[in-house]
C-alpha positions in Angstrom: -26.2 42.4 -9.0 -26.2 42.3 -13.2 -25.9 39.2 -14.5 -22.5 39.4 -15.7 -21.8 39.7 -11.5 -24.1 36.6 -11.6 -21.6 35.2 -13.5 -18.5 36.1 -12.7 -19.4 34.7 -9.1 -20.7 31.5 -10.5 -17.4 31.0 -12.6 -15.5 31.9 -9.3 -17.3 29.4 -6.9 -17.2 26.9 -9.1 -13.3 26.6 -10.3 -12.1 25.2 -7.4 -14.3 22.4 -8.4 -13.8 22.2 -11.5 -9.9 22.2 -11.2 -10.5 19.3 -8.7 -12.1 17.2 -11.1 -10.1 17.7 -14.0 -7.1 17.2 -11.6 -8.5 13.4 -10.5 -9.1 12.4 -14.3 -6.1 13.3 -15.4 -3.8 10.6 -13.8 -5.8 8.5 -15.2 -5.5 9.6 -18.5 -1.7 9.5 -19.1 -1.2 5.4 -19.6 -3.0 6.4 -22.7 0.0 7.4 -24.5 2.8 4.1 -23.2 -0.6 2.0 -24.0 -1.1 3.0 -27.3 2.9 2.8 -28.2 2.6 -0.6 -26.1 0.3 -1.6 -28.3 1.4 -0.2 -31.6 4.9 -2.3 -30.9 3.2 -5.5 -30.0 1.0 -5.9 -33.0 3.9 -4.6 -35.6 7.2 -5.5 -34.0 5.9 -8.9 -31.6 3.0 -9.7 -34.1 0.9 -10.3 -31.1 -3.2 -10.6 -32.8 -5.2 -7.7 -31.7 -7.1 -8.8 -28.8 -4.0 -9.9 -26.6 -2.0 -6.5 -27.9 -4.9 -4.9 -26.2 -4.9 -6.9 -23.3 -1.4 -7.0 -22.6 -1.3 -3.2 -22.8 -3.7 -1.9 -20.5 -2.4 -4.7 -18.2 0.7 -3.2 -18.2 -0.2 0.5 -17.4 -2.6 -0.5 -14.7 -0.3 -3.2 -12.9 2.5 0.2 -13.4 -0.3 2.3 -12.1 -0.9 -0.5 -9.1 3.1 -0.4 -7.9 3.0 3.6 -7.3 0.0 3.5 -5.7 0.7 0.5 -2.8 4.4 1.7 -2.8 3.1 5.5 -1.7 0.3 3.4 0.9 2.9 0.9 2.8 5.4 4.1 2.8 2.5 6.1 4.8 1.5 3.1 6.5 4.6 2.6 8.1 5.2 6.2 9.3 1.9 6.2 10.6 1.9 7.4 13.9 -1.3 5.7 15.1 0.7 3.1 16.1 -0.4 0.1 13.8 3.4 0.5 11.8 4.6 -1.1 15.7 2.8 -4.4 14.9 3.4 -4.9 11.5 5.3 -3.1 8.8 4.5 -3.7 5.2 6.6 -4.8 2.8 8.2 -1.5 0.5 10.3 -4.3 -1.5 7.2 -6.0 -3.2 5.7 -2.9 -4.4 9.3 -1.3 -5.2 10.4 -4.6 -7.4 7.8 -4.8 -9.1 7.6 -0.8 -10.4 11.1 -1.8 -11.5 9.9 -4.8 -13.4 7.5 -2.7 -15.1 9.7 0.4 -15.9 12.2 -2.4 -17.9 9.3 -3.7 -19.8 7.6 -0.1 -21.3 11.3 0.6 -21.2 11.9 -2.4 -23.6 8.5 -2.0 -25.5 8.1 1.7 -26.0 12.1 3.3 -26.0 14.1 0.8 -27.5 11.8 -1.0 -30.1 11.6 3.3 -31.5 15.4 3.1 -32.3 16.9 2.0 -35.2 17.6 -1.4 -34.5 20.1 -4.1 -37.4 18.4 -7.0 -38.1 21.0 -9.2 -36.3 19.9 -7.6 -32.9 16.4 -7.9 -33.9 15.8 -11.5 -32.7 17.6 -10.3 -29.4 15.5 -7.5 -28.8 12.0 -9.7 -29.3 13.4 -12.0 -26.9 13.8 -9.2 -24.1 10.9 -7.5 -24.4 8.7 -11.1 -24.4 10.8 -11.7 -21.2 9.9 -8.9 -19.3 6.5 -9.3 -20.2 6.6 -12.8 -18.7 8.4 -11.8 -15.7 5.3 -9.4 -14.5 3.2 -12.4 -13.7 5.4 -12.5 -10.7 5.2 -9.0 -9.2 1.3 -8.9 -9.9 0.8 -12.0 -7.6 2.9 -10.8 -5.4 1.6 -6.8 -5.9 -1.8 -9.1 -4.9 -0.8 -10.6 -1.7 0.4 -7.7 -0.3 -2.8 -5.5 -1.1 -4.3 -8.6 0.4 -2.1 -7.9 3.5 -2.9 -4.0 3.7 -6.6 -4.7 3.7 -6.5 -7.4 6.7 -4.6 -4.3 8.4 -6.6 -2.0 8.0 -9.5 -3.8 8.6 -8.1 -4.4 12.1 -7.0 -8.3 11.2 -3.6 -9.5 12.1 -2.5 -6.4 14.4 -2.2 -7.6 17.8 -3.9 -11.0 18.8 -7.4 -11.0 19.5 -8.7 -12.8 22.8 -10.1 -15.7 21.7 -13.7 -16.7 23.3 -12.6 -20.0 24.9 -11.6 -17.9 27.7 -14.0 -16.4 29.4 -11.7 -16.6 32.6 -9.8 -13.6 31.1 -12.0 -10.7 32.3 -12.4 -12.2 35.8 -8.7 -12.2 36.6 -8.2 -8.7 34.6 -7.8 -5.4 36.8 -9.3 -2.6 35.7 -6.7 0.5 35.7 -6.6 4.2 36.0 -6.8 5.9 32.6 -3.1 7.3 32.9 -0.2 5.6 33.2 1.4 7.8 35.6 -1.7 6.9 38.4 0.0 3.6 38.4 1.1 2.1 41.6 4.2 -0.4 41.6 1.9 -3.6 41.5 -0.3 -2.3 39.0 2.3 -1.9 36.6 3.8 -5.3 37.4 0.6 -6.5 36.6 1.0 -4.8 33.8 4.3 -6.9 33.1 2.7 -10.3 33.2 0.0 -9.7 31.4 0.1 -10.4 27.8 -1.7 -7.1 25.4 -4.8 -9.0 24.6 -5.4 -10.0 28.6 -4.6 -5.4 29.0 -7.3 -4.8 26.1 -9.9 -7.6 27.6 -8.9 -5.3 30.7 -10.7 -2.0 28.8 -7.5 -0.7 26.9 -7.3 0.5 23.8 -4.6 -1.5 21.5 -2.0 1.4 21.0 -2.6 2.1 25.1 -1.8 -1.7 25.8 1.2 -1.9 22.9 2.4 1.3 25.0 2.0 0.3 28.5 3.5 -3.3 28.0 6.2 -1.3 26.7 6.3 1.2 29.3 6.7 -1.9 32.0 9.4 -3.8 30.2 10.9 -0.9 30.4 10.9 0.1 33.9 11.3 -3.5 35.3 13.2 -5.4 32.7 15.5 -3.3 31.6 16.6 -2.1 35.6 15.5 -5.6 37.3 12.5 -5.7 39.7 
């Protein structure tokens, strides 16, 4: 092998790579463009002083940047189908509200401040754009809590109630069950009934398999009477 084959495999191994990389900075190099014109229309049309035109700009992009990225993780979280979406959805209308907040302030920074506007509509236009630029103090916080909510979730916090350790009485009074549901008997599953899930997962079950089998036994018993 010459070393132009030497090459040519490099070149070949290595693009997938290469196209990878270049496709993760990318994203995060479009806000340049709305930050700069953010910016441009802050200090000349707003007369904001450099540091908070700065400021103000990249805390835009980002918070934009924030509301597509939670709003695509609460959609997927809720059509998960590992069953955490059954014990707590998460809110699409924070994350939704507040891209739309941010979309009407670049909207009112970056599109209309570029038009020709009269000077009898110019005091009206400064006072919507410094409006929507309040207003996203109240999608962040609640952008915040939210994210706040996702990590308890995923971190396994809040799902289904954990069995607390002031009863120890739990696992003495808890059956232990076959694996399936199906190898059941009758009792077992109205056991099954009148236990609450954290008494079935002190019990050995997994939380989706006691979400399911609780579930399962309201089902069968409640639904057609014992």
């Amino acid at each position: 092998m010459n070393v132009f084959d030497k090459l040519n495999e490099f070149f070949r191994n290595s693009e997938y790579s290469v196209v990878n990389l270049a496709s993760t900075i990318a994203p995060w190099l479009t806000p340049l463009v709305p930050a700069y014109l953010s910016y441009s229309h802050l200090t000349g049309f707003l007369d904001f002083p450099v540091w908070a035109a700065m400021g103000t700009a990249v805390a835009v992009e980002i918070l934009g940047f924030a509301t597509i990225s939670t709003g695509l993780d609460f959609w997927k979280h809720n059509r998960s189908p590992d069953g955490k979406a059954k014990y707590k959805k998460l809110p699409l209308s924070v994350p939704i509200g507040a891209f739309f907040l941010y979309f009407m302030t670049v909207l009112s920074l970056n599109v209309i401040l570029e038009l020709p506007i009269p000077i009898e509509y110019a005091s009206w236009v400064r006072v919507i754009s410094i409006f929507f630029l309040i207003t996203l103090t109240i999608p962040a916080g609640a952008l915040v809590a939210v994210r706040a909510l996702h990590t308890d979730i995923l971190y396994g916090k809040s799902v289904v109630p954990k069995v607390s350790e002031n009863f120890p009485k739990v696992a003495e009074r808890t059956p232990q069950f076959p694996s399936d549901w199906r190898q059941l008997t009758r009792d077992q599953k109205l056991k099954v009934l009148d236990m609450d899930r954290a008494e079935l997962i002190q019990a050995g079950l997994s939380e989706r398999t006691a979400y399911n089998w609780h579930q399962y036994a309201e089902d069968m018993f409640r639904g057609n009477g014992k």
